[in-house]
N, C-alpha and C positions, 0 to 999 in steps of 0.2 A: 420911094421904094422902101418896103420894111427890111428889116436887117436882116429877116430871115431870108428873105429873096436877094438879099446882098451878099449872102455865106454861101448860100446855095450858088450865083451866079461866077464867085471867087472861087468855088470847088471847082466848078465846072470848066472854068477858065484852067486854071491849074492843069487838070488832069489833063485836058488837050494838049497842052503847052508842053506837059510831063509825056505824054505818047510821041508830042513832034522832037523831043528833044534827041530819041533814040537814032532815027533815022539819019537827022542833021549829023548826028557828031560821030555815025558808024565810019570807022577808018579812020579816023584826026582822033580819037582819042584811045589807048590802049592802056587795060588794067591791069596790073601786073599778075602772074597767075598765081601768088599767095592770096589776093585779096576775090580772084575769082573761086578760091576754094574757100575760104571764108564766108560769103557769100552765098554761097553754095549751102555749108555748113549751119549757117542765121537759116536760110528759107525751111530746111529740116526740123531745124529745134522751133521754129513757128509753127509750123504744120500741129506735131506731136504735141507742143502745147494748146492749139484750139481743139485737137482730136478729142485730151486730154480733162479739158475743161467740159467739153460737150457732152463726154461719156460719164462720165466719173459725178459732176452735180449736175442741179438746178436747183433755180433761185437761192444759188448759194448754201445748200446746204448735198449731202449727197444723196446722189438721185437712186440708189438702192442696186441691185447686184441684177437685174436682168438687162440692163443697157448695157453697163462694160462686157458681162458674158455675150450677147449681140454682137458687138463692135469686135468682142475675140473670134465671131465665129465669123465675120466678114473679114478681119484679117486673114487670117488664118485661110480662107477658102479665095482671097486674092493671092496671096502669095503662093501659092499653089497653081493660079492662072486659070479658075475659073471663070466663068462668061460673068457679067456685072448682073445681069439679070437674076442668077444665082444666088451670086452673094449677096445682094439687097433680099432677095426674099427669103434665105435663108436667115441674116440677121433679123429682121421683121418676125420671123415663123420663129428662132429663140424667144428674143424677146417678150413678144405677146407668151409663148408658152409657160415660161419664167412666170409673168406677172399672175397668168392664171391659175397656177401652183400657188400663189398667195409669196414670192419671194420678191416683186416688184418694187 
């Protein structure tokens, strides 16, 4: 077996292992509610840093002012409680407009 099918095989194992654990342990183990609001808090600050990373560059450098202005106009028309269909093509229809203005 090469090692790459040995990593892969050890992820796999893992994440199974990591899904069976939740069920097993529901009821016998109790977190206390500081650390489920912690918790809570880490998944937030994850989110907004991939958002973050996504909108703002590529390939490590930044990726120019029509992608963030996109990503404002699909927040923006989520928090508002738009249909998803909206605000994907709304973001989409900024952005392309943006880059076609030459501000891309």
């Amino acid at each position: 077996m090469s090692g790459t099918a040995a990593v892969i095989l050890a992820l796999a194992v893992g994440t199974y292992a990591f899904r069976l654990v939740g069920p097993a342990l529901h009821g016998r183990v109790e977190v206390p509610p500081r650390a489920q609001e912690l918790l809570s808090a880490a998944a937030v600050v994850l989110l907004v840093a991939l958002l973050a990373t996504g909108a703002l560059t590529e390939a490590g450098a930044f990726a120019g002012w029509a992608r963030p202005a996109g990503v404002l106009v699909a927040g923006a028309l989520a928090w508002r409680g738009a249909p998803f269909a909206l605000v994907v093509l709304a973001a989409a229809a900024t952005t392309a407009g943006l880059r076609a203005a030459g501000l891309g």
